[in-house]
C-alpha positions as protocol buffer text, in pm:
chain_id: "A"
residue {
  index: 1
  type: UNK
  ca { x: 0 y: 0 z: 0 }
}
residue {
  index: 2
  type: UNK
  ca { x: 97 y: 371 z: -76 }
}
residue {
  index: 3
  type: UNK
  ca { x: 182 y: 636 z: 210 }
}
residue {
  index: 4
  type: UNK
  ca { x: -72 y: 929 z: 186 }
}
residue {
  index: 5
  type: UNK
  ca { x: 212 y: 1122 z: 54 }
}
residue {
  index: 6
  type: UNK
  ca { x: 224 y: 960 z: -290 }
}
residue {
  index: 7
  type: UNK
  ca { x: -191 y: 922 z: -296 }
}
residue {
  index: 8
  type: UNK
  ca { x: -268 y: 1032 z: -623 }
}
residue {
  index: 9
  type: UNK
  ca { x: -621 y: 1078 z: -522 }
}
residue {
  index: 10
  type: UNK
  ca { x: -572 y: 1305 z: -229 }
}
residue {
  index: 11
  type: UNK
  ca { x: -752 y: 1101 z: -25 }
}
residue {
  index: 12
  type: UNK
  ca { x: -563 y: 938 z: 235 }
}
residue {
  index: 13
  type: UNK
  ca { x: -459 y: 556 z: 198 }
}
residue {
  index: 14
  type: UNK
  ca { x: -630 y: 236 z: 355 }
}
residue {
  index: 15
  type: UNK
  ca { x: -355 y: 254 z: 599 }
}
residue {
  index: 16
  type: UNK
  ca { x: -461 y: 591 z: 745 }
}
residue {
  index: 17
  type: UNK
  ca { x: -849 y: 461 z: 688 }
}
residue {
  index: 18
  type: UNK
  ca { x: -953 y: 561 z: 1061 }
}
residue {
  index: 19
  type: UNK
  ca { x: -877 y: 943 z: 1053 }
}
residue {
  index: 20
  type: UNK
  ca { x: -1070 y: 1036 z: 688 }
}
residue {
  index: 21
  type: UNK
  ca { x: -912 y: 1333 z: 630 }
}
residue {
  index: 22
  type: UNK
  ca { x: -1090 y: 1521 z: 356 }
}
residue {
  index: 23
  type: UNK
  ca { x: -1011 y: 1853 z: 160 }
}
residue {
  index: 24
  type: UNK
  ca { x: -1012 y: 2155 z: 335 }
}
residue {
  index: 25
  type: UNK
  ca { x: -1344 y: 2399 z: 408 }
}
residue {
  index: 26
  type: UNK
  ca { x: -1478 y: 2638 z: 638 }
}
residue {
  index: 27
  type: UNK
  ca { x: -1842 y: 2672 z: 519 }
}
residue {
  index: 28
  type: UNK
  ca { x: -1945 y: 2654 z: 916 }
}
residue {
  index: 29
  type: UNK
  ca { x: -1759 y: 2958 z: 981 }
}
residue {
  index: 30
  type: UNK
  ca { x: -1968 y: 3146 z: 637 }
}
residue {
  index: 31
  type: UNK
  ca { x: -2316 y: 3266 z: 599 }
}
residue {
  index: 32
  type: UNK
  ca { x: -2552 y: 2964 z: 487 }
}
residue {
  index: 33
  type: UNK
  ca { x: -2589 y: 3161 z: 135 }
}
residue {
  index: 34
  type: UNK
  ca { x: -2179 y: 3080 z: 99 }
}
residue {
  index: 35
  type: UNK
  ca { x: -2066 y: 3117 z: -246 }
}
residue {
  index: 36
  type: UNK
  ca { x: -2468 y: 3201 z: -315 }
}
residue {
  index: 37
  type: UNK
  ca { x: -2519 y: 2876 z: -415 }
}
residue {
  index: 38
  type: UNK
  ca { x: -2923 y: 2902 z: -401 }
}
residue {
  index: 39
  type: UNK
  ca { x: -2980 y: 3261 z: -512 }
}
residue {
  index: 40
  type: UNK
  ca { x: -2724 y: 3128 z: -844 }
}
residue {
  index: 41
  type: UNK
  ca { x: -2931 y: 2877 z: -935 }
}
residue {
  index: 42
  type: UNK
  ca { x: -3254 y: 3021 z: -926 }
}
residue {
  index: 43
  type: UNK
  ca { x: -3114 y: 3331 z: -1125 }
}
residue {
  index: 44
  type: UNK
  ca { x: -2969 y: 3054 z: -1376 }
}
residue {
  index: 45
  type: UNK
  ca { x: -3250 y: 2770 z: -1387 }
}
residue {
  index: 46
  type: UNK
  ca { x: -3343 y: 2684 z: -1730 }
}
residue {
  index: 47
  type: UNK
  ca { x: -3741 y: 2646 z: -1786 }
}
residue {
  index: 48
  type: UNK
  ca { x: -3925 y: 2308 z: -1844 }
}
residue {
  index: 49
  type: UNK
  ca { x: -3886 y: 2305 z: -2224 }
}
residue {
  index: 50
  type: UNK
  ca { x: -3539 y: 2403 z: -2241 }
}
residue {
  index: 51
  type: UNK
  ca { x: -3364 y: 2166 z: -2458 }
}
residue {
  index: 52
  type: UNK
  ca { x: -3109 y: 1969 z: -2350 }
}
residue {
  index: 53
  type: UNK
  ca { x: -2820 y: 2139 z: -2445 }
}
residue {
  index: 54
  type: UNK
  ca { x: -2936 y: 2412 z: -2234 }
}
residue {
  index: 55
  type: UNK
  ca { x: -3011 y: 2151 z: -1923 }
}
residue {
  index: 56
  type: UNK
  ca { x: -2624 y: 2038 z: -1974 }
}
residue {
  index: 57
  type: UNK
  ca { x: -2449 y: 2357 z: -1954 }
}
residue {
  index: 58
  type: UNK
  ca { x: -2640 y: 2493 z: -1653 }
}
residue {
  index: 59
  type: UNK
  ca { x: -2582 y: 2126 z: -1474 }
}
residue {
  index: 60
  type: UNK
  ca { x: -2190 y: 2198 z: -1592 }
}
residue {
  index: 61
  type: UNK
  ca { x: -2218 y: 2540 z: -1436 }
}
residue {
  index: 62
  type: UNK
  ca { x: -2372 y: 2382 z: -1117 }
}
residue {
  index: 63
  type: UNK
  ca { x: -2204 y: 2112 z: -1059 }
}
residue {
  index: 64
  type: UNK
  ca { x: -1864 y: 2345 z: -1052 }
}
residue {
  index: 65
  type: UNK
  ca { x: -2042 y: 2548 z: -800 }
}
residue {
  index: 66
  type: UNK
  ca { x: -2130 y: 2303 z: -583 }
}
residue {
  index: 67
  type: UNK
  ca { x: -1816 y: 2105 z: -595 }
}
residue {
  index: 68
  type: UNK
  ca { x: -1632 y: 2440 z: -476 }
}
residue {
  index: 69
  type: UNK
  ca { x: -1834 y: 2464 z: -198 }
}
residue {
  index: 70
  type: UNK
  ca { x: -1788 y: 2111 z: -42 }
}
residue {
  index: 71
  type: UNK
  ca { x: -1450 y: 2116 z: -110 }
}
residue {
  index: 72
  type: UNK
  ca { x: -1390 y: 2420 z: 85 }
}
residue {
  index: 73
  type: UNK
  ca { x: -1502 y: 2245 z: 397 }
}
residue {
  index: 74
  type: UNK
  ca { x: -1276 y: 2227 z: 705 }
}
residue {
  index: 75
  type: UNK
  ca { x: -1115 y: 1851 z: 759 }
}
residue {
  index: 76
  type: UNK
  ca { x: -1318 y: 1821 z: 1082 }
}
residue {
  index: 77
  type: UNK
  ca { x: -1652 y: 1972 z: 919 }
}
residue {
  index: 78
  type: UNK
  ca { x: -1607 y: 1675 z: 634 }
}
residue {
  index: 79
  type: UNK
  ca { x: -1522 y: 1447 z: 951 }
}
residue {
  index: 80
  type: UNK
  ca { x: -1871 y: 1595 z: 1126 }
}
residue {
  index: 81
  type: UNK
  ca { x: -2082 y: 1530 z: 833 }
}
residue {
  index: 82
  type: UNK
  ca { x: -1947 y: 1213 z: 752 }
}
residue {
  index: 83
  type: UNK
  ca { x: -2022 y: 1125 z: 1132 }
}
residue {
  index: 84
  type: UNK
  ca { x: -2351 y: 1250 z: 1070 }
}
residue {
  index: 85
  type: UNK
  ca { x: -2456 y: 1090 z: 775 }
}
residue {
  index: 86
  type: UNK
  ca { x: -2301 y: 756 z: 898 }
}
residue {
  index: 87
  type: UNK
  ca { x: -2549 y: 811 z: 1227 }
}
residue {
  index: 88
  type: UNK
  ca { x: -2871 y: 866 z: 1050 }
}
residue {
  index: 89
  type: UNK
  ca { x: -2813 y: 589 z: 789 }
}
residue {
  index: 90
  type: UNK
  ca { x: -2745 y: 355 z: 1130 }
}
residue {
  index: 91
  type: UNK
  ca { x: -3055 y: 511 z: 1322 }
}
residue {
  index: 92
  type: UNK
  ca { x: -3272 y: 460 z: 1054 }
}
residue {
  index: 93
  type: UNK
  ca { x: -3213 y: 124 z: 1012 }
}
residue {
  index: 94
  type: UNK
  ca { x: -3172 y: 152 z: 647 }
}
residue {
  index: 95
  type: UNK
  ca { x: -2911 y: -105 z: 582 }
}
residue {
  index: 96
  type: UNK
  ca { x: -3053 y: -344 z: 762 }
}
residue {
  index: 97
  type: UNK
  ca { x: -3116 y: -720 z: 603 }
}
residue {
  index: 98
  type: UNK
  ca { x: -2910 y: -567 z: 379 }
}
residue {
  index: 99
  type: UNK
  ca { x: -2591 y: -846 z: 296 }
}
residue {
  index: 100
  type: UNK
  ca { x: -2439 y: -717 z: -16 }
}
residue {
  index: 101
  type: UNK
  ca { x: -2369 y: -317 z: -5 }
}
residue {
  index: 102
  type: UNK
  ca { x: -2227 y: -123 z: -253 }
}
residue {
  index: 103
  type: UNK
  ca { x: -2020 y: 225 z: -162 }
}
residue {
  index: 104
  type: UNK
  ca { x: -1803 y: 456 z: -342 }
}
residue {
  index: 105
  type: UNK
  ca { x: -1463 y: 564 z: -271 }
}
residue {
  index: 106
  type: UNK
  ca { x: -1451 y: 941 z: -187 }
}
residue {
  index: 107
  type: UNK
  ca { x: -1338 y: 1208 z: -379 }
}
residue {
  index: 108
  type: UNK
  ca { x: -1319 y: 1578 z: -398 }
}
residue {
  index: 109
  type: UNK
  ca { x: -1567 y: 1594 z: -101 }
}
residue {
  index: 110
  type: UNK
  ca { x: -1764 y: 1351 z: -102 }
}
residue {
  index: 111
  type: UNK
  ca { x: -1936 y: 1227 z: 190 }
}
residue {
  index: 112
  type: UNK
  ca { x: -1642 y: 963 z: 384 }
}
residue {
  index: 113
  type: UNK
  ca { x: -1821 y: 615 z: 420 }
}
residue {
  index: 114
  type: UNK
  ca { x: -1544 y: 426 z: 461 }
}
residue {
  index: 115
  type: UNK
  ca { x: -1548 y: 404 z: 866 }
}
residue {
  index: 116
  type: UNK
  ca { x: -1912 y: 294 z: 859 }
}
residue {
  index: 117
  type: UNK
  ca { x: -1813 y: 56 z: 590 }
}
residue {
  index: 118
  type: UNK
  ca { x: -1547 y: -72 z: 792 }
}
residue {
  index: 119
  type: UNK
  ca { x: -1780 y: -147 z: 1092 }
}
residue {
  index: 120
  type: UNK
  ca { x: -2025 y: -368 z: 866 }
}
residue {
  index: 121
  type: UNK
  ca { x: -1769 y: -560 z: 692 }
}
residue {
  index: 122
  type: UNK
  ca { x: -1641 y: -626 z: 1027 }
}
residue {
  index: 123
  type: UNK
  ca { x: -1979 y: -736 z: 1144 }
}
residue {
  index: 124
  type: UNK
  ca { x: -2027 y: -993 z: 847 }
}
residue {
  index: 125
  type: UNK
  ca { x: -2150 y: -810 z: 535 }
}
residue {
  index: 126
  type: UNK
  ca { x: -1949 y: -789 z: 162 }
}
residue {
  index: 127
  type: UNK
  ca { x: -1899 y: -417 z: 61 }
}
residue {
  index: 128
  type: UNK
  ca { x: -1829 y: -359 z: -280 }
}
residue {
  index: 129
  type: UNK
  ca { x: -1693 y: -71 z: -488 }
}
residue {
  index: 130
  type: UNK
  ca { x: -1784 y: 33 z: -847 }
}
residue {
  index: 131
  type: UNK
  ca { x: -1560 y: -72 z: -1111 }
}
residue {
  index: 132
  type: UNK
  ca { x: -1605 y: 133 z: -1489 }
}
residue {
  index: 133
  type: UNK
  ca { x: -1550 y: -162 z: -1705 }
}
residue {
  index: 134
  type: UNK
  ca { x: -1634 y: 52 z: -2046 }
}
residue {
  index: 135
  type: UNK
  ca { x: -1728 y: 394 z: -2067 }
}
residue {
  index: 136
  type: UNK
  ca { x: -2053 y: 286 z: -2188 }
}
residue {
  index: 137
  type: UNK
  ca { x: -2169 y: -22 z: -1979 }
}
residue {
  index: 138
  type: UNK
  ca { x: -2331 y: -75 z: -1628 }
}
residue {
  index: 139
  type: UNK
  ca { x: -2076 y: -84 z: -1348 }
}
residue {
  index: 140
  type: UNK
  ca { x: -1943 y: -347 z: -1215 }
}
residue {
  index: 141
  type: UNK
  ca { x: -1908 y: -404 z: -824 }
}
residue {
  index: 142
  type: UNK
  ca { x: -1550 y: -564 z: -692 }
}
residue {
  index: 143
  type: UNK
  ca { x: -1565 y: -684 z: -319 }
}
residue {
  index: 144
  type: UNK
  ca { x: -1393 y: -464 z: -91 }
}
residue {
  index: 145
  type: UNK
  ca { x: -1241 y: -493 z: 262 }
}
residue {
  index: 146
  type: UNK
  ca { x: -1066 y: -271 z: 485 }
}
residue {
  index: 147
  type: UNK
  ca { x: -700 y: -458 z: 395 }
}
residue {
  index: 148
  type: UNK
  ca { x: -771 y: -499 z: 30 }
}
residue {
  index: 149
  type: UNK
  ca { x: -482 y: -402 z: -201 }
}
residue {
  index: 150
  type: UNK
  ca { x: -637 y: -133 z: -457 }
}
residue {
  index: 151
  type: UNK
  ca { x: -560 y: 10 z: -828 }
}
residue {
  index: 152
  type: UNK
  ca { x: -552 y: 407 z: -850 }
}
residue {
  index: 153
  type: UNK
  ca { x: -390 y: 388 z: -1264 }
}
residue {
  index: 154
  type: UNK
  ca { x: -859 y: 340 z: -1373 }
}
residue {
  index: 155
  type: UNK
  ca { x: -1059 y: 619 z: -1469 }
}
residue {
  index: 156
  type: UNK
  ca { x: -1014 y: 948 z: -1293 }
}
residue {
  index: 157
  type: UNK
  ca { x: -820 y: 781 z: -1043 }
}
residue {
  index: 158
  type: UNK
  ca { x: -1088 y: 624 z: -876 }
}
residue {
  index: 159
  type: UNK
  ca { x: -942 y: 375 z: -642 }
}
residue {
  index: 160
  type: UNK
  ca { x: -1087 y: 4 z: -707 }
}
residue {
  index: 161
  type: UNK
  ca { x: -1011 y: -364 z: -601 }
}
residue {
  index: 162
  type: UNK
  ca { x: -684 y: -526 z: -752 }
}
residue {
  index: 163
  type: UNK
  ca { x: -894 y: -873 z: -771 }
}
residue {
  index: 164
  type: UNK
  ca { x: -1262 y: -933 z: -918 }
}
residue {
  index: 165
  type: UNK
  ca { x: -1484 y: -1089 z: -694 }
}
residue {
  index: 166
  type: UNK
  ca { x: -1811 y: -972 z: -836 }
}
residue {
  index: 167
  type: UNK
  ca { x: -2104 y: -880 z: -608 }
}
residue {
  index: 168
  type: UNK
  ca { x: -2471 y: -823 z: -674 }
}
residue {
  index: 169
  type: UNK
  ca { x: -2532 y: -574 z: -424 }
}
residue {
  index: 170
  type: UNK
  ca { x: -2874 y: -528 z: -308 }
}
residue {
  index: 171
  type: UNK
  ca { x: -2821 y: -179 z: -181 }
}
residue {
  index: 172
  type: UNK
  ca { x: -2649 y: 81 z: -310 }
}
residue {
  index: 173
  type: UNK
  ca { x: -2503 y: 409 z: -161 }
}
residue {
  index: 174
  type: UNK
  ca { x: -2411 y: 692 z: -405 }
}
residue {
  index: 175
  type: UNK
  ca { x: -2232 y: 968 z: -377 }
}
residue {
  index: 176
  type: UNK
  ca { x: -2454 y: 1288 z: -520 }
}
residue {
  index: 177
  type: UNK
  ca { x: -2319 y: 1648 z: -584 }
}
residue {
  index: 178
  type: UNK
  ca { x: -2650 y: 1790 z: -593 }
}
residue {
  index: 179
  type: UNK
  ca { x: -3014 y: 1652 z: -530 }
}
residue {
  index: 180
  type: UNK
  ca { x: -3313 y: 1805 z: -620 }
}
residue {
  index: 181
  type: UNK
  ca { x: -3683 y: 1841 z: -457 }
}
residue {
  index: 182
  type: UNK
  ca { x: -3810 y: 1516 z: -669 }
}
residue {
  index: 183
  type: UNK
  ca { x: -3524 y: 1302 z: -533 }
}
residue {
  index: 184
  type: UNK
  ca { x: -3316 y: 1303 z: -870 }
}
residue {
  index: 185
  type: UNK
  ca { x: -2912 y: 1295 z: -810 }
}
residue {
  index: 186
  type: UNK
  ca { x: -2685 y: 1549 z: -987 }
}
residue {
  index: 187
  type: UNK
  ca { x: -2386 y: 1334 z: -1070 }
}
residue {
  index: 188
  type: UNK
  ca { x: -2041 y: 1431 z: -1235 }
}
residue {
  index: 189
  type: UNK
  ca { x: -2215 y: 1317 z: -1578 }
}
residue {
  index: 190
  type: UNK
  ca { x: -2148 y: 1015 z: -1704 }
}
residue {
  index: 191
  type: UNK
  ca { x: -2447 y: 850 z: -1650 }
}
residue {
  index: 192
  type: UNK
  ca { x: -2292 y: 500 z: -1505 }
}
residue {
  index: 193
  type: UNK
  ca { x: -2513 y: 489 z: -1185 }
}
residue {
  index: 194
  type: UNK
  ca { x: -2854 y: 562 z: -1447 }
}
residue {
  index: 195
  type: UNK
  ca { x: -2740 y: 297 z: -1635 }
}
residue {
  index: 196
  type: UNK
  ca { x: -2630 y: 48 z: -1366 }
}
residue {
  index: 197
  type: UNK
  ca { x: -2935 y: 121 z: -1198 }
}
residue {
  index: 198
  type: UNK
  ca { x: -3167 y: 68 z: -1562 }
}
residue {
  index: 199
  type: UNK
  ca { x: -3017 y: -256 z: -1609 }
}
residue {
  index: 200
  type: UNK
  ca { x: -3003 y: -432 z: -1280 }
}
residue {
  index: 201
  type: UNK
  ca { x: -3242 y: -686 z: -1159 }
}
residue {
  index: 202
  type: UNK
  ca { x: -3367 y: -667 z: -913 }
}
residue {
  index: 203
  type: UNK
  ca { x: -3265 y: -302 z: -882 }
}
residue {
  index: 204
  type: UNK
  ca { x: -3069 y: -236 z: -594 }
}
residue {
  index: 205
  type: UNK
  ca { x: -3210 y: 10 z: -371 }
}
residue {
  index: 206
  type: UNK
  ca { x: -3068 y: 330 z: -430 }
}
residue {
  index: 207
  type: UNK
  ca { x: -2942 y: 595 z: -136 }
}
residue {
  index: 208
  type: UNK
  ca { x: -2803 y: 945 z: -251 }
}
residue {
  index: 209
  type: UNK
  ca { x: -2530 y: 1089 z: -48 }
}
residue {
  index: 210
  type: UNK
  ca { x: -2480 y: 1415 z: 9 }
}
residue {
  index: 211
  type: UNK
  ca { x: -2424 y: 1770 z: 151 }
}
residue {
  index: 212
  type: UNK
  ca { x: -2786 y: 1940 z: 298 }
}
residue {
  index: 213
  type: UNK
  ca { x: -2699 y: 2274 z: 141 }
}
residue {
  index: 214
  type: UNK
  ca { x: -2658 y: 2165 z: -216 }
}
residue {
  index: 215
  type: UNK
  ca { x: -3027 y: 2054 z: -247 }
}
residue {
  index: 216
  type: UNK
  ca { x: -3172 y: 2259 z: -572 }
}
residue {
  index: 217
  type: UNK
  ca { x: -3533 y: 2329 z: -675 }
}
residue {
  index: 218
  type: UNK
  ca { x: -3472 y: 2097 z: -979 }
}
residue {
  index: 219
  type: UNK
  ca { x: -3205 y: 1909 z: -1228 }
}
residue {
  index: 220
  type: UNK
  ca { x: -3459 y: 1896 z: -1483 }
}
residue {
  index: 221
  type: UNK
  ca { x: -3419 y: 1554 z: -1502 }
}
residue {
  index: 222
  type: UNK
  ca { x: -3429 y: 1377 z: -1810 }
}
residue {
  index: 223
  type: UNK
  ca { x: -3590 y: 1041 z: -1974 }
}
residue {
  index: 224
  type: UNK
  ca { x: -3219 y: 838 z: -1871 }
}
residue {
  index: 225
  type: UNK
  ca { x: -3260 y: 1002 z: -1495 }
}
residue {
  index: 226
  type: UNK
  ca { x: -3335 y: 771 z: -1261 }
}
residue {
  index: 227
  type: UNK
  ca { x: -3446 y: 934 z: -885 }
}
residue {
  index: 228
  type: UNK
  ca { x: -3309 y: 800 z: -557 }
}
residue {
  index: 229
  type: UNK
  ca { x: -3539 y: 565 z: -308 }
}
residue {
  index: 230
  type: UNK
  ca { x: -3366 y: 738 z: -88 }
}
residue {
  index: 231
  type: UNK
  ca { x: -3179 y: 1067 z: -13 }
}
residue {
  index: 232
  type: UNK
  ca { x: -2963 y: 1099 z: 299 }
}
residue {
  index: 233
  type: UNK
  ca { x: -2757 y: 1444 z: 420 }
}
residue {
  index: 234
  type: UNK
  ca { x: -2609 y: 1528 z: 694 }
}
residue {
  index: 235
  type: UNK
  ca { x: -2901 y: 1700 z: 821 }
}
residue {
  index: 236
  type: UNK
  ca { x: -3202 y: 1467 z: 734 }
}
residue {
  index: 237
  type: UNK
  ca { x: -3323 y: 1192 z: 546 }
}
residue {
  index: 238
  type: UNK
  ca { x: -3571 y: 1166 z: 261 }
}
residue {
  index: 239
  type: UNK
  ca { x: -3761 y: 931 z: 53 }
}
residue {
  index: 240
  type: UNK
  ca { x: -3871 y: 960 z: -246 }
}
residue {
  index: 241
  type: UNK
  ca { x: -4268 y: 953 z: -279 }
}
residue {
  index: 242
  type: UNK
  ca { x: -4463 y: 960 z: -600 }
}
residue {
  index: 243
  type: UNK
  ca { x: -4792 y: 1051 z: -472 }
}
residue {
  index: 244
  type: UNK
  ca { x: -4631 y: 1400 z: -433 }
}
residue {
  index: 245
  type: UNK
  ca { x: -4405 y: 1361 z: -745 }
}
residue {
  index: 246
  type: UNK
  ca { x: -4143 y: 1481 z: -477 }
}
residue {
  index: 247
  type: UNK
  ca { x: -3898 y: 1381 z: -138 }
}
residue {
  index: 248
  type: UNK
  ca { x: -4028 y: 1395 z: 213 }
}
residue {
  index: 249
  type: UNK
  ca { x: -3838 y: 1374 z: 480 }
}
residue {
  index: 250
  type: UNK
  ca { x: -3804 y: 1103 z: 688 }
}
residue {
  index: 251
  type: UNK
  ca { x: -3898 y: 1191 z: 1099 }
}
residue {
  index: 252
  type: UNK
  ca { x: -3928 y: 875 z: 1238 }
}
């Protein structure tokens, strides 16, 4: 295993896996408009027959936004919402009966799962992580444990398993960098989790990761986007109901 020092993810290395360490912010210190993330995207918002090139650059625009603002957050802010996320996911009893869980590594921000990871393989389940096969196919999920050896030289530099022991993972927690008030998951683009999640059956159930404050009124989500079952933050939890076409939260 690499030292954190020669990471090329700047993430730290399975070796440091108990601190999570995460890239520097201070958005607790800031007003809660920081970088005026809401009042930007409702000055920007495309309507509801914009075409899709429109739809694309504002999601470019937006995504950029928000992944400044979660990457400006303080190491022990990341560590806090991490904690946080990890606690209401537990609470909720949303993993449970669950066996086969697929996570993602974290990058740029992302919401740290690995400790709560840790503690379930520990207690008997098989955690998996995603695995871009081809740019255009499903994903594939590649068992993971706290002392597996991993591959950094894949796609983006997205850490994943040196050996393939394929998983079918029943549930499935992804990292989102923007959610909006229908439960739909502003990803980095590339459509893998829409397609993993079209062509899997049974589908897995699917739990969207992320920051509270990068919520947004909508994505405008198209025919290929597929909405979370569930959305969990650091501040709440929500489910996605289609009697209101929309998320409610989640109080008990």
């Amino acid at each position: 295993m690499s030292s954190s020092s020669d990471n090329k993810t700047g993430q730290p290395d399975e070796a440091e896996i108990r601190s999570y360490a995460s890239p520097p912010c201070y958005q607790h210190e800031l007003d809660p408009n920081y970088l005026g993330i809401a009042e930007a995207d409702e000055k920007e918002l495309p309507s509801v027959d914009s075409s899709w090139t429109v739809v694309r650059a504002w999601r470019t625009t937006t995504r950029s936004r928000l992944i400044a603002f979660r990457s400006s957050l303080a190491v022990d802010e990341c560590k806090r919402r991490a904690i946080s996320v990890a606690r209401n996911l537990q609470e909720a009893a949303i993993l449970t009966g669950h066996q086969r869980i697929g996570f993602c590594w974290p990058m740029a921000g992302e919401i740290d799962l690995r400790p709560l990871m840790t503690d379930l393989v520990e207690g008997g389940i098989d955690a998996a992580l995603p695995v871009i096969t081809e740019k255009d196919r499903p994903l594939e999920f590649w068992r993971w444990h706290p002392d597996s050896d991993l591959d950094y030289s894949g796609p983006m530099g997205i850490p994943v398993p040196t050996t393939r022991q394929l998983v079918k993972v029943t549930a499935l927690l992804i990292p989102m960098i923007g959610f909006d008030n229908q439960g739909h998951r502003l990803g980095h683009g590339g459509g893998y989790f829409d397609r993993t999640l079209a062509e899997m059956h049974p589908r897995p159930k699917a739990i969207g990761v992320g920051h509270e404050e990068c919520r947004l009124p909508s994505i405008f989500p198209q025919a290929h986007d597929i909405p979370m079952d569930l959305i969990v933050t650091d501040a709440g939890i929500y489910k996605t109901d289609e009697s209101v076409a929309g998320i409610l939260p989640v109080t008990d």
